[in-house]
DRENVO-480851 format. One record per residue: residue number from 1; z, y, x of N, C-alpha, C in turn. Coordinates in pm, 1 decimal. Atoms other than C-alpha are relative to their C-alpha. Layout:
<rs>
<r pos="NUM" n_Z="Z" n_Y="Y" n_X="X" ca_Z="Z" ca_Y="Y" ca_X="X" c_Z="Z" c_Y="Y" c_X="X"/>
...
</rs>
This chain:
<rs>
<r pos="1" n_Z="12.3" n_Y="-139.8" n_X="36.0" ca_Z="-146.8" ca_Y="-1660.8" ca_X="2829.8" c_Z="14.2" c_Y="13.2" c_X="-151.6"/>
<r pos="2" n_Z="11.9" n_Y="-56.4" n_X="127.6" ca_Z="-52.7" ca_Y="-1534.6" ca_X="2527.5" c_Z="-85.8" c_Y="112.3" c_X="-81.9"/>
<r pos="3" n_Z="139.1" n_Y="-105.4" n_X="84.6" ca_Z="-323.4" ca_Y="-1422.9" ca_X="2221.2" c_Z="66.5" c_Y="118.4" c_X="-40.4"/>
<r pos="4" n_Z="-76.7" n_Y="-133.8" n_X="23.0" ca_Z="-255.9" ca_Y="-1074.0" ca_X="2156.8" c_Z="-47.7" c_Y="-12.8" c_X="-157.0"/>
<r pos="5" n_Z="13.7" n_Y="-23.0" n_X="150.8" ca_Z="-233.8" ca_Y="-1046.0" ca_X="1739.1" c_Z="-67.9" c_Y="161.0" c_X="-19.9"/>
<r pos="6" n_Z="58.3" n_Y="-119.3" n_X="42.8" ca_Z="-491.9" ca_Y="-777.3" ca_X="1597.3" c_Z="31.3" c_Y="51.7" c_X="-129.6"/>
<r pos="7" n_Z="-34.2" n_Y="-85.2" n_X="148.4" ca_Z="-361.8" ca_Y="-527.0" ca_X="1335.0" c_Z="-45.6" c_Y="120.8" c_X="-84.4"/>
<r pos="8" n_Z="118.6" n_Y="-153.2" n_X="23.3" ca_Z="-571.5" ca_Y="-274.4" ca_X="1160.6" c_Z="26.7" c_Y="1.0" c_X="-182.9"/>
<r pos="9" n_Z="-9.6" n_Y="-51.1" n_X="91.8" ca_Z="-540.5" ca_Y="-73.3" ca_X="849.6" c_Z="-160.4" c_Y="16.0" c_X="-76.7"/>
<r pos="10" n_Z="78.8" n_Y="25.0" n_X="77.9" ca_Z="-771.1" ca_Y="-131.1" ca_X="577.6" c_Z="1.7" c_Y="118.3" c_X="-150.0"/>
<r pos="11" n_Z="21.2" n_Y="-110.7" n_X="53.4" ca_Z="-887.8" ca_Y="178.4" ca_X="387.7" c_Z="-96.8" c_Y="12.1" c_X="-83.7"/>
<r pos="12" n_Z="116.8" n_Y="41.2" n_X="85.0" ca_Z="-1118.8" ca_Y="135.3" ca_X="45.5" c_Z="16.5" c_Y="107.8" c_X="-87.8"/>
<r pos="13" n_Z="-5.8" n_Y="-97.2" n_X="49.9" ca_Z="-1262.7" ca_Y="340.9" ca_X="-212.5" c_Z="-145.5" c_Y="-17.9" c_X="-69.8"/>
<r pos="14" n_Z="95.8" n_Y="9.7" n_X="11.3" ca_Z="-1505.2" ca_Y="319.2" ca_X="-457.3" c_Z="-1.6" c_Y="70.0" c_X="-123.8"/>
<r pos="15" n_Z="6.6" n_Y="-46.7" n_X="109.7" ca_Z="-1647.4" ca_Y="505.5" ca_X="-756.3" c_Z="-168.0" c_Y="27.4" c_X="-83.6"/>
<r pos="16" n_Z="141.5" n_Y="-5.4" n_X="81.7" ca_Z="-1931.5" ca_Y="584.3" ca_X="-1017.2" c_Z="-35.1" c_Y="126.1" c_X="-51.9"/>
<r pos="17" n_Z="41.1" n_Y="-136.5" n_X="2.3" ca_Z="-2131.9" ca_Y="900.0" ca_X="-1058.6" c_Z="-180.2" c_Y="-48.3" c_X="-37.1"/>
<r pos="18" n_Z="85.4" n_Y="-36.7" n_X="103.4" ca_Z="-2396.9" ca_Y="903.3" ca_X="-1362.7" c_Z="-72.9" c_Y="-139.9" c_X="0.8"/>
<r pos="19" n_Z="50.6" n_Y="151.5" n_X="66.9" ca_Z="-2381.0" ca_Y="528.0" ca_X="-1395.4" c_Z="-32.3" c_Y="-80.2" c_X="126.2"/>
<r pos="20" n_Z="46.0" n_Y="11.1" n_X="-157.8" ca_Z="-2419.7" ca_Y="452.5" ca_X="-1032.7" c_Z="113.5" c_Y="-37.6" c_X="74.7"/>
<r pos="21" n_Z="-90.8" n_Y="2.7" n_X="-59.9" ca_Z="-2174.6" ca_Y="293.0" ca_X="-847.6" c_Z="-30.5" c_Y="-21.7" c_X="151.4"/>
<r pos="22" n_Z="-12.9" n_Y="-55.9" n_X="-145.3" ca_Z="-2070.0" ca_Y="345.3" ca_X="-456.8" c_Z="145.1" c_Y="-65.7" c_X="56.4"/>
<r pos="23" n_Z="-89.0" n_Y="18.1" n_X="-75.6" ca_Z="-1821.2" ca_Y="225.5" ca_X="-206.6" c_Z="18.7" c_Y="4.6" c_X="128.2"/>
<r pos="24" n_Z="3.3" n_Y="11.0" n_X="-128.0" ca_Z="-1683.5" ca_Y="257.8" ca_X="96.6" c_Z="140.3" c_Y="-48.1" c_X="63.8"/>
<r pos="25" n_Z="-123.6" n_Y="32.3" n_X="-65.3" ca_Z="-1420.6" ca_Y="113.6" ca_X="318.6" c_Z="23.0" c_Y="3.2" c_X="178.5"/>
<r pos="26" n_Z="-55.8" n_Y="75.8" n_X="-150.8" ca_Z="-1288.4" ca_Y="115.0" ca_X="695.5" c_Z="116.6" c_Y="-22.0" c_X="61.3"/>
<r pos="27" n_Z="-105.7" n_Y="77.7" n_X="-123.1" ca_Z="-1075.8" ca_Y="-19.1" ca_X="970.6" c_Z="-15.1" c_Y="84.1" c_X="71.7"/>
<r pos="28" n_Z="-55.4" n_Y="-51.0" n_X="-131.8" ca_Z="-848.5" ca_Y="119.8" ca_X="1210.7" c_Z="127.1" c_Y="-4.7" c_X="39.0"/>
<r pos="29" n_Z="-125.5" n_Y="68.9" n_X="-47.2" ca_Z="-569.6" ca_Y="74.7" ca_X="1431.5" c_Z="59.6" c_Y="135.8" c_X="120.5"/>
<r pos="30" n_Z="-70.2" n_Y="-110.5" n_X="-97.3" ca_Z="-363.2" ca_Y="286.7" ca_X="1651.9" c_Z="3.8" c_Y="10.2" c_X="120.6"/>
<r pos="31" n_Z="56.7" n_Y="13.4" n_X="-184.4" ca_Z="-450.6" ca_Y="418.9" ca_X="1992.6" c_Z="129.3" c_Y="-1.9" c_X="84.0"/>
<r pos="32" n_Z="-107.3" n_Y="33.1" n_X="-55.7" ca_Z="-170.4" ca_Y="260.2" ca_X="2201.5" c_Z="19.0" c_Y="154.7" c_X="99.9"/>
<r pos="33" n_Z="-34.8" n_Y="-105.4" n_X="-76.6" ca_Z="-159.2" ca_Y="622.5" ca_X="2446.2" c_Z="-23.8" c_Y="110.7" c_X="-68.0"/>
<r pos="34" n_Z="-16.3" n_Y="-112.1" n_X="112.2" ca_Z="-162.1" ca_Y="866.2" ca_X="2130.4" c_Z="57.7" c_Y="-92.8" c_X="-125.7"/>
<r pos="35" n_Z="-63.7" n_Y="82.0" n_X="133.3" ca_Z="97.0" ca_Y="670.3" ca_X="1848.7" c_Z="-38.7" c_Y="57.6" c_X="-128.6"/>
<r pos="36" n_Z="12.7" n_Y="-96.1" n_X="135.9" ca_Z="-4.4" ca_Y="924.7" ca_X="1592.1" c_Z="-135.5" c_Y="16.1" c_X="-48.0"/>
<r pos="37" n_Z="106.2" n_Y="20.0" n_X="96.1" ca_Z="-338.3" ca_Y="874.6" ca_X="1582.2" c_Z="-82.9" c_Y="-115.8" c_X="28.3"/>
<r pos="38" n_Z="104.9" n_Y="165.7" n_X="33.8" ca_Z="-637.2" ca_Y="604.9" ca_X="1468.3" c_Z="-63.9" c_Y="-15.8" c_X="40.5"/>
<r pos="39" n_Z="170.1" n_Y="37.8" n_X="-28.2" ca_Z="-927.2" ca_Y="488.7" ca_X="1569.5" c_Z="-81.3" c_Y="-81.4" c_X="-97.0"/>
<r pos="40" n_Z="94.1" n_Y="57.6" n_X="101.1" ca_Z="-1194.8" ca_Y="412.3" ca_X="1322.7" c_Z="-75.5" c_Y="-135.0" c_X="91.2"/>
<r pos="41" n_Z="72.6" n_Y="68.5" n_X="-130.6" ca_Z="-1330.3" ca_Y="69.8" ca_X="1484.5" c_Z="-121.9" c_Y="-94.4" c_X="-114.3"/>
<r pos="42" n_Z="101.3" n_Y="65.4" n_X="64.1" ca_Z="-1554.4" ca_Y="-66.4" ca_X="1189.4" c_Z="19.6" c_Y="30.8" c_X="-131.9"/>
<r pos="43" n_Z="-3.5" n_Y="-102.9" n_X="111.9" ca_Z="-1657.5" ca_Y="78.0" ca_X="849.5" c_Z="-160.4" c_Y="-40.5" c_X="-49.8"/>
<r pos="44" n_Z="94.8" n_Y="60.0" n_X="99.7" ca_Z="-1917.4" ca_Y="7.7" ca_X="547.4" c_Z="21.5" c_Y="62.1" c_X="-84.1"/>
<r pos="45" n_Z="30.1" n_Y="-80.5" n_X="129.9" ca_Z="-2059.6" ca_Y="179.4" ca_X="242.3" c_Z="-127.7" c_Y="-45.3" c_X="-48.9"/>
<r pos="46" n_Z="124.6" n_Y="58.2" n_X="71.9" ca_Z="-2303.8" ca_Y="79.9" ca_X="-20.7" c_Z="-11.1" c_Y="80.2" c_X="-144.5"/>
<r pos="47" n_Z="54.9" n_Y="-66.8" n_X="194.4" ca_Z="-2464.8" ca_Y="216.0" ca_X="-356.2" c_Z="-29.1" c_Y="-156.9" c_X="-66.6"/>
<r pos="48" n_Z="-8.2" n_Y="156.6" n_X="88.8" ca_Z="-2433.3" ca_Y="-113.5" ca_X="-601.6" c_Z="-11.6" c_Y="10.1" c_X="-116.0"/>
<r pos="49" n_Z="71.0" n_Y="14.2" n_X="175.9" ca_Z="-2619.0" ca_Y="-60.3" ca_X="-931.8" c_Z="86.0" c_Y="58.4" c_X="-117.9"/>
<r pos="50" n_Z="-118.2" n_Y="-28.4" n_X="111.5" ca_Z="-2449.2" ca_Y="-11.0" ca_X="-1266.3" c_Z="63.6" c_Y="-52.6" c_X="-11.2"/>
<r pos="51" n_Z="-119.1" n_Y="25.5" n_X="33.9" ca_Z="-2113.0" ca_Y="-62.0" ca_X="-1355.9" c_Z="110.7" c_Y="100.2" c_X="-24.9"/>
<r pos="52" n_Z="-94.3" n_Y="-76.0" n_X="-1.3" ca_Z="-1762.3" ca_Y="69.2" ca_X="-1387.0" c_Z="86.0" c_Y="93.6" c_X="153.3"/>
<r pos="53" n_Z="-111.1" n_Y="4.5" n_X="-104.9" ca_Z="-1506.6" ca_Y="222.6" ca_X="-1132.3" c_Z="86.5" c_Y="-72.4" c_X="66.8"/>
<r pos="54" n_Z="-85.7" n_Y="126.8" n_X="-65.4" ca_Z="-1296.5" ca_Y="-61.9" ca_X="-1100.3" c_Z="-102.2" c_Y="-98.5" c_X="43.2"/>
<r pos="55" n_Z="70.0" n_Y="96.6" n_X="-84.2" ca_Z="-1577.4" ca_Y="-268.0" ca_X="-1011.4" c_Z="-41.6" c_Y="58.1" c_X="115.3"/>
<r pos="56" n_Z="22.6" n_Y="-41.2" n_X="-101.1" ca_Z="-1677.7" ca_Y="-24.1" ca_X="-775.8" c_Z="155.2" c_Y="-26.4" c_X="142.8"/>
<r pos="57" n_Z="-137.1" n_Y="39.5" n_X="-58.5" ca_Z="-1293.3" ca_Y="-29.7" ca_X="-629.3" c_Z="-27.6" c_Y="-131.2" c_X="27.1"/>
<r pos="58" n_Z="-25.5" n_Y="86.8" n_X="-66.6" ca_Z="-1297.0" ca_Y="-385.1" ca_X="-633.8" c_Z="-86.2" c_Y="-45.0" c_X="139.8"/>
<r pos="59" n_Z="124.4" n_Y="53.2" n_X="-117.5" ca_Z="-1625.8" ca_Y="-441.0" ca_X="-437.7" c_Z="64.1" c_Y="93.5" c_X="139.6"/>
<r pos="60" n_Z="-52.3" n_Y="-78.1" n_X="-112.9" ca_Z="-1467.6" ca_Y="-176.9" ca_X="-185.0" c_Z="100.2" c_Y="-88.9" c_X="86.7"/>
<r pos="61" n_Z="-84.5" n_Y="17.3" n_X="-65.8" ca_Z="-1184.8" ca_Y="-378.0" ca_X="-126.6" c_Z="-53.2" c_Y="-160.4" c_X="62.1"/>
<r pos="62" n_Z="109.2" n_Y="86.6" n_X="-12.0" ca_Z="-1371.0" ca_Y="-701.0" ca_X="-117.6" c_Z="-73.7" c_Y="-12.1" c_X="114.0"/>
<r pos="63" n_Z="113.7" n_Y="-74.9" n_X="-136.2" ca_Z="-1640.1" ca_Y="-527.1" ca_X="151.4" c_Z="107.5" c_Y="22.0" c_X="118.5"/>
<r pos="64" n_Z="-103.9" n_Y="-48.3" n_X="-71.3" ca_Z="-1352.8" ca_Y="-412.2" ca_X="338.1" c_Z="94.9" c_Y="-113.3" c_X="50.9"/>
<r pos="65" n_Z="-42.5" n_Y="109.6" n_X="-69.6" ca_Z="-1182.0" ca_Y="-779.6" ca_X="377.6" c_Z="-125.0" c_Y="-135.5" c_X="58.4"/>
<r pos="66" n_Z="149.8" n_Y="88.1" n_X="-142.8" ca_Z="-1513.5" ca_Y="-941.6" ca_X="485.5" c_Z="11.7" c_Y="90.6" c_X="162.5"/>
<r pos="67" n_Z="39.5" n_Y="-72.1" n_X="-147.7" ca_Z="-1540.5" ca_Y="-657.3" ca_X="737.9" c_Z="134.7" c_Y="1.4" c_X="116.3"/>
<r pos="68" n_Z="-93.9" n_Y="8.7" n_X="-116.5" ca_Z="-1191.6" ca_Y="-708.1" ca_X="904.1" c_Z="9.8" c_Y="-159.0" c_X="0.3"/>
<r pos="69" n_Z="8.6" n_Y="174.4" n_X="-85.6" ca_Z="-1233.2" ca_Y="-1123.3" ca_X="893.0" c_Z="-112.3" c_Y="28.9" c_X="82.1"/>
<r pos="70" n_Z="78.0" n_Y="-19.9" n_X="-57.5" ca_Z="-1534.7" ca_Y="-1046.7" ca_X="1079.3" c_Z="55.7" c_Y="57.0" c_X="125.7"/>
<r pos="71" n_Z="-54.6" n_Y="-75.9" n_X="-27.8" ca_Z="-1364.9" ca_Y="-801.9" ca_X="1292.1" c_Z="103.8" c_Y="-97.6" c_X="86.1"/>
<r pos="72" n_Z="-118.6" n_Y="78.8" n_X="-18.4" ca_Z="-1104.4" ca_Y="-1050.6" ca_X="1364.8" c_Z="155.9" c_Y="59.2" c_X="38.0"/>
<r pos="73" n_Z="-168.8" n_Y="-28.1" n_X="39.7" ca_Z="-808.2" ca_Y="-888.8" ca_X="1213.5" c_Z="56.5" c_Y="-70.6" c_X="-45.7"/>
<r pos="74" n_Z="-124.7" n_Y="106.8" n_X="21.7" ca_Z="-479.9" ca_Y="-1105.3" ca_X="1187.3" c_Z="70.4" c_Y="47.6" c_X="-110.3"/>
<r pos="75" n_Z="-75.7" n_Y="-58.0" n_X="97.7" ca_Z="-276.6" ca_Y="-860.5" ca_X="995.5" c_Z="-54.8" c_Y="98.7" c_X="-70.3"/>
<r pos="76" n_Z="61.1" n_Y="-110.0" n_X="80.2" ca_Z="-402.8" ca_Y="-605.3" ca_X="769.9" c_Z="126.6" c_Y="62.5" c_X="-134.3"/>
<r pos="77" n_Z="-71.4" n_Y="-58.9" n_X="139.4" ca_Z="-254.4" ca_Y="-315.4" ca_X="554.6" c_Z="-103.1" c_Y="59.1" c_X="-79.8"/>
<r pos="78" n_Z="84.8" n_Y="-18.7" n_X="115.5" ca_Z="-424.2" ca_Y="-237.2" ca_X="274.0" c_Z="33.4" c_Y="123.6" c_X="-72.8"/>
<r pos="79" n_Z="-9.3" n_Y="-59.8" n_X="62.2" ca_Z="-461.4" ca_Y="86.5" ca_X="141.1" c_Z="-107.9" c_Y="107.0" c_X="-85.0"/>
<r pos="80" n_Z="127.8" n_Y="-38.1" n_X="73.2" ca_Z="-657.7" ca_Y="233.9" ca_X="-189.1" c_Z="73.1" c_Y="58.1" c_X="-76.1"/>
<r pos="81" n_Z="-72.8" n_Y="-65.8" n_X="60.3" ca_Z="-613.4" ca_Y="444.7" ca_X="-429.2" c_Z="-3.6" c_Y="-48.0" c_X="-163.2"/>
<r pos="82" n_Z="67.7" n_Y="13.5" n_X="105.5" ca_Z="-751.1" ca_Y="271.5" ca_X="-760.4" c_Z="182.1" c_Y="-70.0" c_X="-11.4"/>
<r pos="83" n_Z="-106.9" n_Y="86.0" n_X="43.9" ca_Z="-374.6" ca_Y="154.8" ca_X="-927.0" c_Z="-12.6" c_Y="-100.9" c_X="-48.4"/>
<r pos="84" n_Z="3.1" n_Y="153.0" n_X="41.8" ca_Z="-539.9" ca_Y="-137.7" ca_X="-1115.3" c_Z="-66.6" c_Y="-84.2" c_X="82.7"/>
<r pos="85" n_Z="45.1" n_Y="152.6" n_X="-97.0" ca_Z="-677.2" ca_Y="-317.3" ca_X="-821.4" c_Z="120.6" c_Y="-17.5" c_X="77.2"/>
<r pos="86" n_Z="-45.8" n_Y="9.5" n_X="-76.3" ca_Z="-395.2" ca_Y="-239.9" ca_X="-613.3" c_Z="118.5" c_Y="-105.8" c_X="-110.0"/>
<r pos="87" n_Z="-111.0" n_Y="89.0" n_X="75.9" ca_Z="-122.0" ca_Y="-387.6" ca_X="-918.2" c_Z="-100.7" c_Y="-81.9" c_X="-37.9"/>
<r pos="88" n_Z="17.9" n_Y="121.0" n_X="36.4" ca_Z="-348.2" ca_Y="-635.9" ca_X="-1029.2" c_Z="-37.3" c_Y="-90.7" c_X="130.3"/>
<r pos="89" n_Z="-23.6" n_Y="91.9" n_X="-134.8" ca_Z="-389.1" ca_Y="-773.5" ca_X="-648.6" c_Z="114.0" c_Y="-55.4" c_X="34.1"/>
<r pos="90" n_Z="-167.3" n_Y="0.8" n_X="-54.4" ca_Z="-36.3" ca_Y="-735.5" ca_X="-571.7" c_Z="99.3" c_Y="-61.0" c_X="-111.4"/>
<r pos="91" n_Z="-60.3" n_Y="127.0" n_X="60.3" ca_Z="56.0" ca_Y="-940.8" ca_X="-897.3" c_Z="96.0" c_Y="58.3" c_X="-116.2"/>
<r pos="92" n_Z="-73.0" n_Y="-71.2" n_X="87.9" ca_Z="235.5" ca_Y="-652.8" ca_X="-1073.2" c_Z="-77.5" c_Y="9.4" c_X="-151.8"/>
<r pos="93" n_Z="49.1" n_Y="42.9" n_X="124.6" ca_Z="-59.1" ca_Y="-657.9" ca_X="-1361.1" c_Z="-81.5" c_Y="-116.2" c_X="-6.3"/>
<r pos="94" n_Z="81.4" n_Y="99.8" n_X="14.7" ca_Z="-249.9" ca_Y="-946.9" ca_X="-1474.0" c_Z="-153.5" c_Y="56.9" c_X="23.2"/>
<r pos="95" n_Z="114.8" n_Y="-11.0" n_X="29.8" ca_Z="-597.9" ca_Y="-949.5" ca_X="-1464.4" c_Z="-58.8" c_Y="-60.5" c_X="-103.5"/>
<r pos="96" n_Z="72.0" n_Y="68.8" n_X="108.9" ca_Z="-818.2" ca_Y="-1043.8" ca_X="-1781.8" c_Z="-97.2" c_Y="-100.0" c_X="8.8"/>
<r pos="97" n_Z="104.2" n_Y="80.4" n_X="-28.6" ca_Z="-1099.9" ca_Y="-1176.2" ca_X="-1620.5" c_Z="33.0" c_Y="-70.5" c_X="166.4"/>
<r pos="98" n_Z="-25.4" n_Y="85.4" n_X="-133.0" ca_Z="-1124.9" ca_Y="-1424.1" ca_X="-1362.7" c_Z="-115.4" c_Y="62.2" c_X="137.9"/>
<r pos="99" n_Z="91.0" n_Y="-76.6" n_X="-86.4" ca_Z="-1406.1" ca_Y="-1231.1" ca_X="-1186.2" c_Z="73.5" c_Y="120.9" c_X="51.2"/>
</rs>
């Protein structure tokens, strides 16, 4: 029997409001008898102390690939809106720090 490959869209987002940072991310995949729409099938959010925005972003995206290895997603698309996590993931900017 052949393993059926699991594919789910990976959806992050994180930000800071009066020094306070927040994130949230979830998973979902497409309901094979409606093509057009999703199903939310696992999802996470946290308040995470002080910092910036991009740390908030990163921890989002971060939170968000624990929760689909868990999940046991094979393929994943990845989509956020922060431009320096997404180009410095994807190799288009460097990153400064190794953290």
């Amino acid at each position: 029997m052949e393993q059926q490959i699991m594919e789910a869209t990976l959806y992050f987002d994180g930000g800071i409001r009066q020094g306070i940072m927040a994130y949230g991310w979830l998973l979902t995949n497409r309901i094979p008898t409606s093509p057009h729409l999703d199903e939310i099938f696992a999802s996470g959010n946290r308040t995470c102390g002080k910092g910036t925005s991009n740390i908030a972003e990163y921890r989002a995206l971060i939170a968000g690939l624990h929760g689909s290895i868990k999940s046991g997603v094979d393929v994943i698309h990845i989509i956020g809106d922060s431009q320096l996590v997404v180009k410095q993931v994807t190799g288009v900017f460097k990153a400064k720090k190794k953290n």
